[in-house]
Structure formats: C-alpha cells, structure tokens
KEKE-3310 file (N, C-alpha, C; in steps of 0.2 Angstrom, whole numbers, plus 5000, padded with zeros to 4 digits):
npx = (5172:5157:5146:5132:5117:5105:5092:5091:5094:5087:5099:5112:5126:5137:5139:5129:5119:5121:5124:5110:5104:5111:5104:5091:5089:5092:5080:5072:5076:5076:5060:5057:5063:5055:5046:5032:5017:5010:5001:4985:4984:4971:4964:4974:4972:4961:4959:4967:4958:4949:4956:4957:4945:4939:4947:4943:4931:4934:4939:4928:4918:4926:4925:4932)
npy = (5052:5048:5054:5053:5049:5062:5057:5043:5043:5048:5052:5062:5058:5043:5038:5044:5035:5025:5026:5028:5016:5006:5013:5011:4997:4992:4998:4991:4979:4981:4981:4969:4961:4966:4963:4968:4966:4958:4970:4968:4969:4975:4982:4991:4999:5001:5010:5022:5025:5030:5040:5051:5051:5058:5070:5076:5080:5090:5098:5099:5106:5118:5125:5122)
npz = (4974:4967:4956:4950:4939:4939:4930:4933:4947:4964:4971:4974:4974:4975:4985:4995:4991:4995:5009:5009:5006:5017:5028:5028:5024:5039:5044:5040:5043:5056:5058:5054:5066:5075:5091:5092:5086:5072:5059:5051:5034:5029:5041:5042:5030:5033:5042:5037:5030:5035:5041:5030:5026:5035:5037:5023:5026:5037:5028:5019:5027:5031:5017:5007)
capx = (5165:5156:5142:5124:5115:5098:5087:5090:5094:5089:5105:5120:5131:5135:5139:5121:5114:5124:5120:5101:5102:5112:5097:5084:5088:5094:5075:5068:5079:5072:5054:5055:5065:5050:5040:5025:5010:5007:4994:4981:4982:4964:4964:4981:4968:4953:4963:4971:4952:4945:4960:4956:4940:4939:4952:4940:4924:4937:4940:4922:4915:4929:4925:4939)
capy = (5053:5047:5058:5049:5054:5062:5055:5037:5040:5052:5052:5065:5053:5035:5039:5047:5033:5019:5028:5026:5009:5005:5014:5007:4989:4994:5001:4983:4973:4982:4979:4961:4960:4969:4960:4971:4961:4961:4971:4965:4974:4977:4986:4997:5004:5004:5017:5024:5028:5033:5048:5053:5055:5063:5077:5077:5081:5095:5104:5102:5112:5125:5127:5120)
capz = (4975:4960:4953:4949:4935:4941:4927:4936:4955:4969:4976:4971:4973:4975:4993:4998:4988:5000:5017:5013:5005:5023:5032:5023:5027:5044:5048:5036:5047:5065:5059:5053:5073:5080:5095:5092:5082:5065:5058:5046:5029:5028:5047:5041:5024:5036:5047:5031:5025:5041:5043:5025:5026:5040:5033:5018:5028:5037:5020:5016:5033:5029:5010:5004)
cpx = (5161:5147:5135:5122:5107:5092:5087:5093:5093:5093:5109:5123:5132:5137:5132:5119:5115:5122:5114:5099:5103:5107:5093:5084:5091:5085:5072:5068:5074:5065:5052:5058:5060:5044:5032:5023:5009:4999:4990:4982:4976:4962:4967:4974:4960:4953:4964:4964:4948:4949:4955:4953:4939:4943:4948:4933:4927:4936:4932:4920:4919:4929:4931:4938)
cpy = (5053:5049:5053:5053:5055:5059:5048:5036:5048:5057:5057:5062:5046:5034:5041:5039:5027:5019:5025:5018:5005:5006:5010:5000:4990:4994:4992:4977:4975:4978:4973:4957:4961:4963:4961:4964:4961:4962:4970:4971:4977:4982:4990:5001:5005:5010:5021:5028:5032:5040:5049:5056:5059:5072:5080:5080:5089:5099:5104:5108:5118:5128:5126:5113)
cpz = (4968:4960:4950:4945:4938:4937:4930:4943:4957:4973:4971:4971:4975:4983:4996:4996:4994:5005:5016:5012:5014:5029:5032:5028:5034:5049:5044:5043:5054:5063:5057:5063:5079:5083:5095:5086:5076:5064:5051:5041:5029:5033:5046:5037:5026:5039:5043:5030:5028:5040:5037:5026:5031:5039:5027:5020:5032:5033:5019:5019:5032:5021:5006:5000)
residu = (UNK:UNK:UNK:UNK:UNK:UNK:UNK:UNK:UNK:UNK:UNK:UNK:UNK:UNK:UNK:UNK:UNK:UNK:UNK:UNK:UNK:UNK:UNK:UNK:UNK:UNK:UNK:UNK:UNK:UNK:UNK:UNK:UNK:UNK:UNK:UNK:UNK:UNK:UNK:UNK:UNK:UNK:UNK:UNK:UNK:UNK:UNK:UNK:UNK:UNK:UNK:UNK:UNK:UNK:UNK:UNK:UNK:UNK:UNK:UNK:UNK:UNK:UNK:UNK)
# end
C-alpha cells in the first residue's frame, strides 16, 4: 500500500487514488452513454444564476 504525498494528491494512497480514478471514468463513461438530451452551457449558467440569486435575495430578507 503505497503512501501519497499530501502536498500532491488527495488520496492516502495509491489505492484510494485508483478506486476514484476507476469511478470517475465509470461515472464520464455513463454520461457520454446517456440517452437524455444535451444541455446548452448557457441554460446550465442561466439555472446556476437564477438558484443563486435567489439564495442571495433569501440572506438578504433574513439579514444575513
């Protein structure tokens, strides 16, 4: 089990770091596999901005 140095990986060891790269491309792979629609970048960071703000208009009315 070979030990990672934390100033250049996440992982404690070169086994954790495997599992997630394994994940990772596991979850890449489904979503390039997936039959749903692609969504335009600009509708994802319209959505993105609308939550936001909305959460930022929350904090206001609570004084926060």
């Amino acid at each position: 089990m070979g030990k990672l140095d934390p100033i250049y990986s996440e992982f404690e060891t070169e086994e954790e770091a495997q599992a997630y790269e394994t994940w990772f491309r596991a979850q890449v792979q489904a979503a390039l596999d997936s039959p749903e629609p692609d969504v335009p970048h600009d509708q994802v960071m319209a959505e993105i901005d609308s939550i936001i703000e909305k959460h930022r208009a929350a904090q206001a009315r609570m004084g926060g």
